[in-house]
DSSP file (Angstrom, degrees, kcal/mol; ACC not computed):
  #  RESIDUE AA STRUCTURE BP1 BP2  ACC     N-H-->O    O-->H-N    N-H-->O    O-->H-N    TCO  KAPPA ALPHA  PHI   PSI    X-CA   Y-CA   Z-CA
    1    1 A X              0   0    0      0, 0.0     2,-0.6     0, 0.0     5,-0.1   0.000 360.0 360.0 360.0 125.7   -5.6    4.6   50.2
    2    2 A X    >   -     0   0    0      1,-0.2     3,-0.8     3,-0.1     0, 0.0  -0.881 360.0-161.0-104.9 115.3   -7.5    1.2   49.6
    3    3 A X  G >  S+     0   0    0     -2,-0.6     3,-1.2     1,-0.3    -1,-0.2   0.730  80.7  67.6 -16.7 -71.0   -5.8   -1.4   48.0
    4    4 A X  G 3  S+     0   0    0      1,-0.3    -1,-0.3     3,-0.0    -2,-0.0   0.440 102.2  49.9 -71.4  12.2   -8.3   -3.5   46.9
    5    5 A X  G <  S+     0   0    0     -3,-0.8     2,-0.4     2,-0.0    -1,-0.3  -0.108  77.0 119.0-132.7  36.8   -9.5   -0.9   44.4
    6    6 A X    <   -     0   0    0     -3,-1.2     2,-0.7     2,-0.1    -3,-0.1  -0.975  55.0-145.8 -94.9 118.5   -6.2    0.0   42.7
    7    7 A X        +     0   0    0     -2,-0.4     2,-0.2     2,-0.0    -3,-0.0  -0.822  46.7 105.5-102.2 119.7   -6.3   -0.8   39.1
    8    8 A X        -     0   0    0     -2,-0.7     2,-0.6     0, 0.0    -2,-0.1  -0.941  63.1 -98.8 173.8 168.3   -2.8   -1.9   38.0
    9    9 A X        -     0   0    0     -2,-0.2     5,-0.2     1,-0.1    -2,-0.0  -0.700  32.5-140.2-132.1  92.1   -0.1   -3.9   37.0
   10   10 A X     >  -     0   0    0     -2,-0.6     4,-0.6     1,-0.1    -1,-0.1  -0.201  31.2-115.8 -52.0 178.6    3.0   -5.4   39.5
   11   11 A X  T  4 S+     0   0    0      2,-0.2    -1,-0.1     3,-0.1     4,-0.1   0.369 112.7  60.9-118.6  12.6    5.9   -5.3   38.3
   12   12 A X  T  > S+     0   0    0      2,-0.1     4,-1.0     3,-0.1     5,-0.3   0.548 106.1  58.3 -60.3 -43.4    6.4   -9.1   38.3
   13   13 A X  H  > S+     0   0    0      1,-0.2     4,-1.2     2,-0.2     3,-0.4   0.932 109.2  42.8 -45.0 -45.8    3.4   -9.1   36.0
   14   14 A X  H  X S+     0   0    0     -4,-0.6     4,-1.6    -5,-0.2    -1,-0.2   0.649 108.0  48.9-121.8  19.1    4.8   -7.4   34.1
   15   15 A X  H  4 S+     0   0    0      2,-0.1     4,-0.3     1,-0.1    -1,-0.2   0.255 109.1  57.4 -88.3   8.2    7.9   -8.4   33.8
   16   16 A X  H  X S+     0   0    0     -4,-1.0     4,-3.1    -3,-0.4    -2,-0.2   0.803 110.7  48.7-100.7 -56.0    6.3  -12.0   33.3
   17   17 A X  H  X S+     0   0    0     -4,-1.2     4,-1.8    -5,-0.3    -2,-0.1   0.836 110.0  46.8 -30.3 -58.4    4.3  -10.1   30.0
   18   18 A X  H >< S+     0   0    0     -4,-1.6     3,-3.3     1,-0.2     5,-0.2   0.705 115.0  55.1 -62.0 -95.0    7.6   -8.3   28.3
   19   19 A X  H 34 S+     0   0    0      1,-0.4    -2,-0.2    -4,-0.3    -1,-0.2   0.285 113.6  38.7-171.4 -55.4    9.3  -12.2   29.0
   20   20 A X  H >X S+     0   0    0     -4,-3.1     4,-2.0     2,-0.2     3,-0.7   0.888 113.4  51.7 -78.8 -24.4    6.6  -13.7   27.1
   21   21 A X  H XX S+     0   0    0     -3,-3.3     4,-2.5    -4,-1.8     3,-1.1   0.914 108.7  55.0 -66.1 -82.8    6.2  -11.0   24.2
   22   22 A X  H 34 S+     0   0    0      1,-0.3    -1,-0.3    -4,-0.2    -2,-0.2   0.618 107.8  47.7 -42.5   4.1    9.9  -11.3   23.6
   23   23 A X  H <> S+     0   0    0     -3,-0.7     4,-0.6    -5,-0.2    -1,-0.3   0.715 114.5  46.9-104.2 -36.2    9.8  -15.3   23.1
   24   24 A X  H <X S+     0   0    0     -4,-2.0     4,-1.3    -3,-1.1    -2,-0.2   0.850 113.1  49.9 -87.7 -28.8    6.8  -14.9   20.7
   25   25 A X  H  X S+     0   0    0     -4,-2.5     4,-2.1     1,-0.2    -1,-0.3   0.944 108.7  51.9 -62.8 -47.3    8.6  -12.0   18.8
   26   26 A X  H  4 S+     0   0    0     -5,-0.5    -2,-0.2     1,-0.2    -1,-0.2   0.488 105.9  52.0 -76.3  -8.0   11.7  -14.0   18.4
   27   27 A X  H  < S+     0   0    0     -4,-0.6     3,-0.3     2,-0.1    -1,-0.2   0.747 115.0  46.1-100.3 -27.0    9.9  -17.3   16.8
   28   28 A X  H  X S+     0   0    0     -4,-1.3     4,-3.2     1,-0.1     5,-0.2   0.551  86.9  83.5 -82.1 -13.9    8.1  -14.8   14.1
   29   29 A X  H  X S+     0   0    0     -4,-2.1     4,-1.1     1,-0.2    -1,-0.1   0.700  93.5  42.4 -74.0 -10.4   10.6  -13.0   13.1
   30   30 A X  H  4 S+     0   0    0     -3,-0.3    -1,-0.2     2,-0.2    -2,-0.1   0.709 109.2  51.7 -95.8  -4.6   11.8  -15.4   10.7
   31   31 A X  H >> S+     0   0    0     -3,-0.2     3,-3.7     2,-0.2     4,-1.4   0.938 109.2  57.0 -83.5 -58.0    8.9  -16.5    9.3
   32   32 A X  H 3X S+     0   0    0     -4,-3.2     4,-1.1     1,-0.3    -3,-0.2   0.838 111.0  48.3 -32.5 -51.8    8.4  -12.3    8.8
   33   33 A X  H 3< S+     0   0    0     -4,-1.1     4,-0.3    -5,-0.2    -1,-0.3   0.328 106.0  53.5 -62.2  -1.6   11.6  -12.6    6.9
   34   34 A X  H <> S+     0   0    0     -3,-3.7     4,-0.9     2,-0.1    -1,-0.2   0.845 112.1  44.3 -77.2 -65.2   10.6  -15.3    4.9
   35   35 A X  H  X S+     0   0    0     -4,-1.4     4,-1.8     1,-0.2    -2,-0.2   0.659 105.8  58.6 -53.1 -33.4    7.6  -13.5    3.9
   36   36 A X  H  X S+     0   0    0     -4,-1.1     4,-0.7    -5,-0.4     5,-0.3   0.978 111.0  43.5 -77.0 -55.5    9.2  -10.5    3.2
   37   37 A X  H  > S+     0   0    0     -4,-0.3     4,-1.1     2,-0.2    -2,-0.2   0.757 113.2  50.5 -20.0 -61.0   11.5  -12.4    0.7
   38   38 A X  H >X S+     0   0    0     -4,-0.9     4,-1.6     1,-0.2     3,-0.8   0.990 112.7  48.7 -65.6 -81.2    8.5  -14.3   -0.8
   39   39 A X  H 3X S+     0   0    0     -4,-1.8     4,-0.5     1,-0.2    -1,-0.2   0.598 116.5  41.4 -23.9 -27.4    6.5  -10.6   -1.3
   40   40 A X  H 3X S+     0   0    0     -4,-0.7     4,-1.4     2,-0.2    -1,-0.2   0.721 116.5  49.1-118.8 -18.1    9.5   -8.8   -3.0
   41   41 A X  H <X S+     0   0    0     -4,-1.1     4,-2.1    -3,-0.8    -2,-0.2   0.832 114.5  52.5 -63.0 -33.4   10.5  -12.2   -5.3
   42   42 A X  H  X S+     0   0    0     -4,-1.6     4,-0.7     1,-0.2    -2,-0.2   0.814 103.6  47.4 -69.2 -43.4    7.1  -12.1   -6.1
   43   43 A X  H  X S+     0   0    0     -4,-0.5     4,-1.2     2,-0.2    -1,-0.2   0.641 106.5  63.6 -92.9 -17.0    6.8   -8.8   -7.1
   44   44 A X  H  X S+     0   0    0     -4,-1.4     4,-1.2     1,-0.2    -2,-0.2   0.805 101.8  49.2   1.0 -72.6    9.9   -9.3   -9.2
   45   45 A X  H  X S+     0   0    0     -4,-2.1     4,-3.1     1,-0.2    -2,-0.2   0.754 107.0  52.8 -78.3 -20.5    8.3  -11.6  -11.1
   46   46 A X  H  X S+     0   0    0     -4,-0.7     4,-1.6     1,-0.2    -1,-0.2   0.831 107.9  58.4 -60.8 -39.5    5.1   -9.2  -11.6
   47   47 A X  H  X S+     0   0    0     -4,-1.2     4,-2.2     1,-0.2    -1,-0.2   0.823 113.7  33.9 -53.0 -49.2    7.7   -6.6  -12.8
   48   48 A X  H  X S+     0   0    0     -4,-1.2     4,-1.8     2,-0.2     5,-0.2   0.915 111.5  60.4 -79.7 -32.4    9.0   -8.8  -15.6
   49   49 A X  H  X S+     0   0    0     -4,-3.1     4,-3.0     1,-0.2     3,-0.3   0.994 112.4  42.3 -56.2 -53.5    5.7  -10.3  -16.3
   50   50 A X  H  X S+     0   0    0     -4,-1.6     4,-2.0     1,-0.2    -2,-0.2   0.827 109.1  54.3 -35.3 -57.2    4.7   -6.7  -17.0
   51   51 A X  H  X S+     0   0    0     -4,-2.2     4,-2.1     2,-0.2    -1,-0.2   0.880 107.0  48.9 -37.7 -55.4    7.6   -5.7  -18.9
   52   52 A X  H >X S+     0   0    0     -4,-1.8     3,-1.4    -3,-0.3     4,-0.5   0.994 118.7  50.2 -58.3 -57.1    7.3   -9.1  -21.7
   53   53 A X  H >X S+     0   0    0     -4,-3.0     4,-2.5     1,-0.3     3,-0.8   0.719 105.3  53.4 -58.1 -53.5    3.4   -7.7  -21.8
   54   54 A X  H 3X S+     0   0    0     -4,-2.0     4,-0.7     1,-0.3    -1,-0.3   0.453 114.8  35.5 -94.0 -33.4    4.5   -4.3  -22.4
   55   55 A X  H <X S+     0   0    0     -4,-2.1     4,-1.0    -3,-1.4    -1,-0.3   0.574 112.3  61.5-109.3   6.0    6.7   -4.9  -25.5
   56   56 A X  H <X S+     0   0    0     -3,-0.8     4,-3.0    -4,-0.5    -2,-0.2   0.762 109.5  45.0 -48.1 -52.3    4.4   -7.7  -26.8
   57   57 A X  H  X S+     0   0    0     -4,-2.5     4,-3.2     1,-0.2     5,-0.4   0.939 112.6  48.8 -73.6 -23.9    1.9   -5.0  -27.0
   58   58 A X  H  X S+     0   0    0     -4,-0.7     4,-7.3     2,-0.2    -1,-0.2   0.926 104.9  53.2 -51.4 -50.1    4.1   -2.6  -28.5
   59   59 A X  H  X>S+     0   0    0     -4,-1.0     4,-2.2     1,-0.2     5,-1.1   0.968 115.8  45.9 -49.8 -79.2    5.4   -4.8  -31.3
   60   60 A X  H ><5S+     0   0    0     -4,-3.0     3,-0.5    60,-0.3    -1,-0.2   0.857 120.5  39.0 -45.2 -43.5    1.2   -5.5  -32.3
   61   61 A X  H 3<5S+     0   0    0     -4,-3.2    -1,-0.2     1,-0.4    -2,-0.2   0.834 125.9  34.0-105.0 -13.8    0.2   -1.7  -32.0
   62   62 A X  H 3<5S-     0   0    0     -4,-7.3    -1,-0.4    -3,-0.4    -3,-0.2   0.748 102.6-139.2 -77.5 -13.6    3.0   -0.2  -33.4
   63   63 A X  T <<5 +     0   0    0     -4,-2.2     2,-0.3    -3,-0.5    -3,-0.1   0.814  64.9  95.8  41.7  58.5    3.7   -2.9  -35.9
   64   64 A X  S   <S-     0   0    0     -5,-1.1    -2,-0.2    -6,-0.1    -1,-0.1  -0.858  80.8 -83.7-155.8 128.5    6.8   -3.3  -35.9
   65   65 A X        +     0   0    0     -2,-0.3    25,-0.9    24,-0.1     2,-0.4   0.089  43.1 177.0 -42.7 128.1    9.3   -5.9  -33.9
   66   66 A X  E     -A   89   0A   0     53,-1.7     2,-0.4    23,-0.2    23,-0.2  -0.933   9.5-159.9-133.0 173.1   10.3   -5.2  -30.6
   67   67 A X  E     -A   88   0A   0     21,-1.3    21,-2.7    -2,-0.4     2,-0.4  -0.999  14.6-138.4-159.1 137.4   12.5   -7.0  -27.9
   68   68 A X  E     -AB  87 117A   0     49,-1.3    49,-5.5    -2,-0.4     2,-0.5  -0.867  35.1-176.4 -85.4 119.1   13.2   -7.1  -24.1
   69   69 A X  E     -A   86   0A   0     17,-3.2    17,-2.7    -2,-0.4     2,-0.6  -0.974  28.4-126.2-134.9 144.5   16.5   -7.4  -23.4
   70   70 A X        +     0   0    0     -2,-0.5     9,-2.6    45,-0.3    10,-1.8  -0.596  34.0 170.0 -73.0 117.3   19.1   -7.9  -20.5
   71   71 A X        -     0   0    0     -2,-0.6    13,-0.5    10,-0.2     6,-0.1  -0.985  34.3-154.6-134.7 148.9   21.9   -5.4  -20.2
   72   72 A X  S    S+     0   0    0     -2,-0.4    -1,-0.1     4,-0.2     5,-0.1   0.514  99.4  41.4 -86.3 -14.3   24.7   -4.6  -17.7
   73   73 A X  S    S-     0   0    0      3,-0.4    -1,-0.2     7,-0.1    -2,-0.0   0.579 104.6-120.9 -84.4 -34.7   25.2   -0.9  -18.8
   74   74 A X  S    S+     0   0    0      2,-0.4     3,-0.1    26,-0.0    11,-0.1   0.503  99.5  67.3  98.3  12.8   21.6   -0.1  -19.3
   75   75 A X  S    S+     0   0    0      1,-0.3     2,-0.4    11,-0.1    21,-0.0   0.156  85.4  67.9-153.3   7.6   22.2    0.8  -23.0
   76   76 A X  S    S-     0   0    0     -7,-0.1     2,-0.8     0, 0.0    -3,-0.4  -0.925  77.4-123.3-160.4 153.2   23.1   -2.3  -24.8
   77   77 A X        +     0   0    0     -2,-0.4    -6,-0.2     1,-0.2    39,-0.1  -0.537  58.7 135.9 -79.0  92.2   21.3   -5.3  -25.6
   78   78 A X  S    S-     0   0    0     -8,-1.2    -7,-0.2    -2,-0.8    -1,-0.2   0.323  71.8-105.3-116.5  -7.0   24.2   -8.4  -23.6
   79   79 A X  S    S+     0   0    0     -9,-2.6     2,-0.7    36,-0.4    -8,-0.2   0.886  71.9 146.0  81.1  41.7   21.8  -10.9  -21.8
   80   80 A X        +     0   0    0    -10,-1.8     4,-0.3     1,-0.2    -1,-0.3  -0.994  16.0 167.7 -95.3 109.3   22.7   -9.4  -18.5
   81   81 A X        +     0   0    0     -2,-0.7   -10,-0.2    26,-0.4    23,-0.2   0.670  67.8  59.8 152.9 -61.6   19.2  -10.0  -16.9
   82   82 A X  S    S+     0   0    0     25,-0.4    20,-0.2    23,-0.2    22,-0.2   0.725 110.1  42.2 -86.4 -29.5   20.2   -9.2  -13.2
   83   83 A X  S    S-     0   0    0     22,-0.1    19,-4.3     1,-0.1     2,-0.2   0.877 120.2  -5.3 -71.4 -75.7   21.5   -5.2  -14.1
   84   84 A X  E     - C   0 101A   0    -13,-0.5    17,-0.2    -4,-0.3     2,-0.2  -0.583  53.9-149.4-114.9 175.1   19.3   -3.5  -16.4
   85   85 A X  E     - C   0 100A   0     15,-0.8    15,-1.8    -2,-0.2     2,-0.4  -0.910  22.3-174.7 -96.7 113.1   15.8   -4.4  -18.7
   86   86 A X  E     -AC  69  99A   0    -17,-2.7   -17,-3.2    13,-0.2     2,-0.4  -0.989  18.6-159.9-126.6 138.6   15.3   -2.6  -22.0
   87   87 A X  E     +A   68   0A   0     11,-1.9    10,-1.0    -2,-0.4   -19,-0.2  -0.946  31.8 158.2-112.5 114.0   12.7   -2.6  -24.2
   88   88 A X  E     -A   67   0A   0    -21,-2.7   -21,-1.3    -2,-0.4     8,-0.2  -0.222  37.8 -97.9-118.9-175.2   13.7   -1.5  -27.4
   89   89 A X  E     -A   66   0A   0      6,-0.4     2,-0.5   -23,-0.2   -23,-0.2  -0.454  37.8-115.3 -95.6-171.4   13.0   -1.5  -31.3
   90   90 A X        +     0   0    0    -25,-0.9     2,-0.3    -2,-0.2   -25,-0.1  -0.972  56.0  84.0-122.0 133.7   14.6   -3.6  -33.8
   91   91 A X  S    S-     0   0    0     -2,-0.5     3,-0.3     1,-0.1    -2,-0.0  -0.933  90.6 -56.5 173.6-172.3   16.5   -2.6  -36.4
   92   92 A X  S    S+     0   0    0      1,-0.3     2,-0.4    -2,-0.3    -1,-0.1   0.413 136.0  17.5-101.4 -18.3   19.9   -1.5  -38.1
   93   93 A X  S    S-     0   0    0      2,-0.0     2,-0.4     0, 0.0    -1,-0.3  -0.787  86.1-152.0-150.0 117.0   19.6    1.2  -35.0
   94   94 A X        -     0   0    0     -2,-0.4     2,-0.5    -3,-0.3    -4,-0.0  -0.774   5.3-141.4 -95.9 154.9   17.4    0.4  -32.3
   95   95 A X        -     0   0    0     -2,-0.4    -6,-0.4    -8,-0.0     2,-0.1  -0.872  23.8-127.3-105.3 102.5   15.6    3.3  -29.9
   96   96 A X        -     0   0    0     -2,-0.5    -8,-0.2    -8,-0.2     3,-0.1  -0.587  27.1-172.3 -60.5 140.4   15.5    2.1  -26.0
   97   97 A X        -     0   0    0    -10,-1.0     2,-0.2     1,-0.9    -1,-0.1  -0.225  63.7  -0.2-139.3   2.6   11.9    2.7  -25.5
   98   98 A X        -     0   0    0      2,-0.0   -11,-1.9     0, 0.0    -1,-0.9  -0.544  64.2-147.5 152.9 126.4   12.0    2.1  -21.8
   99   99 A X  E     -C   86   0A   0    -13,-0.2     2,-0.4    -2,-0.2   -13,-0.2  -0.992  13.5-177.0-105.0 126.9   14.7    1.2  -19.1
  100  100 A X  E     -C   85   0A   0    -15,-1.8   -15,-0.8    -2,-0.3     2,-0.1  -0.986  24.8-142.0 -91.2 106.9   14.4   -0.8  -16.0
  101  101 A X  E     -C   84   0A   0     -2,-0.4     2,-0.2   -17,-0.2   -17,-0.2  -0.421  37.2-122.7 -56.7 144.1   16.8   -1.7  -13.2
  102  102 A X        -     0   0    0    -19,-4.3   -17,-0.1     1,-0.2   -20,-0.1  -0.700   8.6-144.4 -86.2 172.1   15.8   -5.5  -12.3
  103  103 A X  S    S+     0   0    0     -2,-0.2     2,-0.4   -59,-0.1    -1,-0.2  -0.176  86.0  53.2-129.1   4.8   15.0   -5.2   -8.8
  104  104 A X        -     0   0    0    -23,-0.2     3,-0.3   -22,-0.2   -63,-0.0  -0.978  57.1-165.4-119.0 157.1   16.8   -8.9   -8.7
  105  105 A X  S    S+     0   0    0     -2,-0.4     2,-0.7     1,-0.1   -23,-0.2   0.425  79.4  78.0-120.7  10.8   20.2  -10.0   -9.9
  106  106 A X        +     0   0    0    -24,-0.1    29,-1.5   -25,-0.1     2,-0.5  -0.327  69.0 125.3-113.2  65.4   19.3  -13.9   -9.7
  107  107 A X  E     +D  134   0B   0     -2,-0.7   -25,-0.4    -3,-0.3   -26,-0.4  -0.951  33.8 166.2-117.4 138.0   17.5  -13.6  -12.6
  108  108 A X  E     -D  133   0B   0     25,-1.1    25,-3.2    -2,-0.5     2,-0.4  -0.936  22.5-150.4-135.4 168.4   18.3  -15.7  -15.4
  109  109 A X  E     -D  132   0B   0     -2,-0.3     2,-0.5    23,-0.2    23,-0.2  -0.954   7.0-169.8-130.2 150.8   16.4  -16.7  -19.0
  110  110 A X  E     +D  131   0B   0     21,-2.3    21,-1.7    -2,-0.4     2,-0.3  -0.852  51.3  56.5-150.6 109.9   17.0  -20.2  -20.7
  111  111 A X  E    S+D  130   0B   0     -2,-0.5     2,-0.4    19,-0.3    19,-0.2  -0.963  85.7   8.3 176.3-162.6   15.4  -20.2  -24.5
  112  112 A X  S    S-     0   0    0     17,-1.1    15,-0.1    16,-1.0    14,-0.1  -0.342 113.5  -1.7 -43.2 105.2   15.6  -18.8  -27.2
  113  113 A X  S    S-     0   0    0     -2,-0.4     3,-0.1     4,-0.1    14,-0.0   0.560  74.2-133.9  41.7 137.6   18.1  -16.1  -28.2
  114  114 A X  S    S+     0   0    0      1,-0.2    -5,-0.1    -4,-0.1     3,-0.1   0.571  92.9  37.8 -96.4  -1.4   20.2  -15.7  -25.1
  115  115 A X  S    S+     0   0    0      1,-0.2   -36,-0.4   -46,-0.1   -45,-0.3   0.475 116.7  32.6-123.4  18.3   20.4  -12.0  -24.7
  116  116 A X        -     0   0    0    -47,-0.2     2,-0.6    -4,-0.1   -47,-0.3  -0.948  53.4-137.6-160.4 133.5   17.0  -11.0  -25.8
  117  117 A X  B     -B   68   0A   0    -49,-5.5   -49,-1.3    -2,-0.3     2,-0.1  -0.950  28.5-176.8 -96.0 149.5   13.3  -11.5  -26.2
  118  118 A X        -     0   0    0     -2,-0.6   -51,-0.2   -51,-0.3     2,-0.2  -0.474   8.7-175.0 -99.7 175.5   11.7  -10.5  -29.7
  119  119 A X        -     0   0    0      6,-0.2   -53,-1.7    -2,-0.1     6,-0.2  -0.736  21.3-132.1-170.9 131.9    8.2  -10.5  -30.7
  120  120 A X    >   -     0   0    0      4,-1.6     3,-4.2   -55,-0.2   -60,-0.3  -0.293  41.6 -91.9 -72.2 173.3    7.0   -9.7  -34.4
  121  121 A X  T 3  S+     0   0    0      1,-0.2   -58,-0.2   -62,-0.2    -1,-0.1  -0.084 124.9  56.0-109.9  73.2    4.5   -7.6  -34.7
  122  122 A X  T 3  S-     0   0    0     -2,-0.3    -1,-0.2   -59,-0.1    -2,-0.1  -0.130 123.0 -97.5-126.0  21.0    1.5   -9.5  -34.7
  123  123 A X  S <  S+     0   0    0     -3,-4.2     2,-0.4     1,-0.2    -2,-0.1   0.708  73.9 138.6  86.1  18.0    2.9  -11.0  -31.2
  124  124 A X        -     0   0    0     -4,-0.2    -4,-1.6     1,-0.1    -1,-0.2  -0.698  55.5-121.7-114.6 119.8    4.6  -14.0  -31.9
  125  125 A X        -     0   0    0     23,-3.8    -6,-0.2    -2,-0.4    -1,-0.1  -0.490  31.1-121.0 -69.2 158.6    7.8  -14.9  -30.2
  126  126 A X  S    S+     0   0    0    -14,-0.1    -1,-0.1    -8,-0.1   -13,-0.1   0.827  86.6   1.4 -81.7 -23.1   10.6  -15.5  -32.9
  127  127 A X  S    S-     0   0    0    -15,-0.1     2,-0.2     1,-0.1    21,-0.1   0.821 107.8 -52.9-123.7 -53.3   11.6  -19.0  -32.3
  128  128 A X  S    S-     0   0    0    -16,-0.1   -16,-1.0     1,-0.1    -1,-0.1  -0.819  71.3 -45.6 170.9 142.3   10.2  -21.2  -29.5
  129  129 A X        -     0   0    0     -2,-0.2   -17,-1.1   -18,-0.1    18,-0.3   0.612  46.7-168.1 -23.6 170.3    9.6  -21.1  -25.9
  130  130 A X  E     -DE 111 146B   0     16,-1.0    16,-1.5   -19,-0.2   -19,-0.3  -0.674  15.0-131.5-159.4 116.2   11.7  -19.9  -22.8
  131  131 A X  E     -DE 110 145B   0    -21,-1.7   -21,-2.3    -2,-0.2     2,-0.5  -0.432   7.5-162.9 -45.0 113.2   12.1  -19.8  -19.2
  132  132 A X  E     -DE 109 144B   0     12,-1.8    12,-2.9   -23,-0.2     2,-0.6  -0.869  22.7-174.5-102.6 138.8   12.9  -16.9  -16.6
  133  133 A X  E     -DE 108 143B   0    -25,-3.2   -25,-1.1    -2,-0.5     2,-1.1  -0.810  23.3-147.5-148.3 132.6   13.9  -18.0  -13.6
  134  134 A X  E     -D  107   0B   0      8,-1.1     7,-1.6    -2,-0.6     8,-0.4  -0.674  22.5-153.1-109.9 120.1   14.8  -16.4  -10.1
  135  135 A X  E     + E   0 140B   0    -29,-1.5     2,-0.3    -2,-1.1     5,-0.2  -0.344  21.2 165.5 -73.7 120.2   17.2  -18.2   -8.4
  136  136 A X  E >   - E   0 139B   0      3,-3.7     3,-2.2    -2,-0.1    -2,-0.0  -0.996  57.3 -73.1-149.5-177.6   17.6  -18.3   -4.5
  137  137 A X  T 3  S+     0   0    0     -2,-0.3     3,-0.1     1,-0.3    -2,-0.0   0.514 128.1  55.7 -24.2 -46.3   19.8  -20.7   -2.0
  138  138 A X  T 3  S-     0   0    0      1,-0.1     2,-0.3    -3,-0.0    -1,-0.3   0.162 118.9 -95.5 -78.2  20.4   17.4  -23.2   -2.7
  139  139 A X  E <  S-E  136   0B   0     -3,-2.2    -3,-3.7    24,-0.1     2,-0.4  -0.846  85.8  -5.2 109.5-155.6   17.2  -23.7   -6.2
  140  140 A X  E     -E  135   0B   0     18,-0.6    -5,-0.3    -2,-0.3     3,-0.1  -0.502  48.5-166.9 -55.7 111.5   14.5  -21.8   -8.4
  141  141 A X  E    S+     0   0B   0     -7,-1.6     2,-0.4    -2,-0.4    -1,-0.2   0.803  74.0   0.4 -84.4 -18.0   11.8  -19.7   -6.4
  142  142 A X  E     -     0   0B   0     -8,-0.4    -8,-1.1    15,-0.1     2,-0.5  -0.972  57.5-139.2-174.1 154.5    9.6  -19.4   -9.6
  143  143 A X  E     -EF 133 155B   0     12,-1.0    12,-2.7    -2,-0.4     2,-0.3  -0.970   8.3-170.3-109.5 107.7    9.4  -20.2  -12.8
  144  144 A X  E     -E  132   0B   0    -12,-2.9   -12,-1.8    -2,-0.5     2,-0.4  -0.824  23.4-169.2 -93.6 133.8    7.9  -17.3  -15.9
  145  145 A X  E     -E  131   0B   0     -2,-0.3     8,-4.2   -14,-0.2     2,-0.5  -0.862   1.2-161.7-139.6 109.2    7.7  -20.0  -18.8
  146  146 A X  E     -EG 130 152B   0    -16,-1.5   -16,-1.0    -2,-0.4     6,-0.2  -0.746   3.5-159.8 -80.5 117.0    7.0  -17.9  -22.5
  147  147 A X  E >>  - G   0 151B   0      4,-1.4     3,-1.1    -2,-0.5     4,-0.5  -0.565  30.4 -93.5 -88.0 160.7    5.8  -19.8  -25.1
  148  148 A X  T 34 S+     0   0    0      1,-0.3   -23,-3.8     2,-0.2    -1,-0.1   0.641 120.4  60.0 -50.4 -30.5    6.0  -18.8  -29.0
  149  149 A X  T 34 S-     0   0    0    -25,-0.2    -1,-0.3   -30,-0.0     3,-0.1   0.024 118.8-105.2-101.8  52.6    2.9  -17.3  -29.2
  150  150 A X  T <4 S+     0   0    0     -3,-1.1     2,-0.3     1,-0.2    -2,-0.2   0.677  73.8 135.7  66.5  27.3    3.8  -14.4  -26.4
  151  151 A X  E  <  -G  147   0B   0     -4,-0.5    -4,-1.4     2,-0.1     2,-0.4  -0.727  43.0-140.4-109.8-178.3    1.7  -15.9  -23.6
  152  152 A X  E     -G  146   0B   0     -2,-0.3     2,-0.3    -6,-0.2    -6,-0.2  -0.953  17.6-176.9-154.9 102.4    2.9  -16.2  -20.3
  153  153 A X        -     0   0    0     -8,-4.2    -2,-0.1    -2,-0.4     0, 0.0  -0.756  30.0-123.6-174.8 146.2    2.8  -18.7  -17.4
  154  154 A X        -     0   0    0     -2,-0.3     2,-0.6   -10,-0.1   -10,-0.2   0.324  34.4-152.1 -57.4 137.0    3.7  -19.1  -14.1
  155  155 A X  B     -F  143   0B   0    -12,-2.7   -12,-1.0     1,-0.1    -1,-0.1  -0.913  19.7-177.2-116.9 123.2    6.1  -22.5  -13.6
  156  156 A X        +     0   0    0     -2,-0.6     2,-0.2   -14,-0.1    -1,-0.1   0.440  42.0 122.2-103.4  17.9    6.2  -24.3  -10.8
  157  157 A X        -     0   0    0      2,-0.1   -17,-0.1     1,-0.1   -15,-0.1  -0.420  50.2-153.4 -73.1 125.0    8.9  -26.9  -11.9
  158  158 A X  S    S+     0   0    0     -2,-0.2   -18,-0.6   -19,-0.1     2,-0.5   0.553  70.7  96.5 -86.4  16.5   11.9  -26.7   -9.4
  159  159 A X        +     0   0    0    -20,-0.1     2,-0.3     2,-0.0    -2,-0.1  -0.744  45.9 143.2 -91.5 117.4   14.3  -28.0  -12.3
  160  160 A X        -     0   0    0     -2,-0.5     3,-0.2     1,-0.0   -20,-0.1  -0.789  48.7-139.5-174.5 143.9   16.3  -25.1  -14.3
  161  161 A X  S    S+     0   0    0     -2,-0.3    -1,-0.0     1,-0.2    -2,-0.0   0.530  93.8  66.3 -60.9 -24.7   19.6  -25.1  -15.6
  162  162 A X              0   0    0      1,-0.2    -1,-0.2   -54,-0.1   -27,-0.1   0.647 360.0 360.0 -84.7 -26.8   20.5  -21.1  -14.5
  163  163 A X              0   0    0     -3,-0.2    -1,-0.2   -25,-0.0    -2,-0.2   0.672 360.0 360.0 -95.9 360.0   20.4  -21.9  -10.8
């Protein structure tokens, strides 16, 4: 058996290899866990953005008011944000039209009516702008900022009152 034409690996080699893999794993694995964080906060906010959208349009196409609200049972309107999402009608008996579990619970809203959003139905918030904001060690990770006439946009202020 010739030696110089054996194609392989020592086993200091490749114990030199694992040695280095396992430092390079162990300096990314928090930034991975960072990311992972960032990706599912993110998608959070996509959820809710969707959600505001989603009874804005209703309220125009059905013509009639409807409202997003936070609830902690999943069946009444309490400004619980971080449990449940309902988008309901308005009325002397309103019809849940659609329940959500938030997929966060450091979510909070700071505006107008505290336990709800409305929107008549030609799309129009009822009173005057508002803030969602999801909260994590560090203060606010994002900002959702509605303005009166239902539109929607991303805040990057790290100032809010809920965190």
């Amino acid at each position: 058996m010739n030696r110089d034409h054996q194609k392989a690996f020592s086993l200091v080699e490749l114990l030199i290899t694992m040695g280095i893999l396992a430092i390079l794993i162990s300096l990314a694995a928090p930034s991975f866990t960072q990311f992972l964080e960032t990706k599912r906060l993110q998608s959070s906010r996509d959820l809710l953005a969707s959600h505001i959208q989603q009874t804005r349009t209703n309220a125009i196409t059905l013509g009639r008011p409807h409202q997003l609200c936070g609830s902690s049972d999943g069946e009444n309107c309490d400004g619980e944000w971080g449990s449940y999402w309902l988008i309901t009608t308005v009325g002397d008996s309103p019809e849940i039209l659609r329940q959500q579990l938030a997929p966060t619970e450091n979510l909070c809203w700071a505006g107008f009516a505290s336990d709800s959003i409305r929107f008549h139905p030609n799309g129009t918030s009822w009173i005057s702008n508002g803030t969602f904001s999801i909260c994590n060690a560090n203060g606010p990770h994002w900002q959702l900022v509605l303005n009166r006439q239902g539109r929607l946009k991303l805040g990057t202020s790290h100032n809010s009152s809920c965190c």
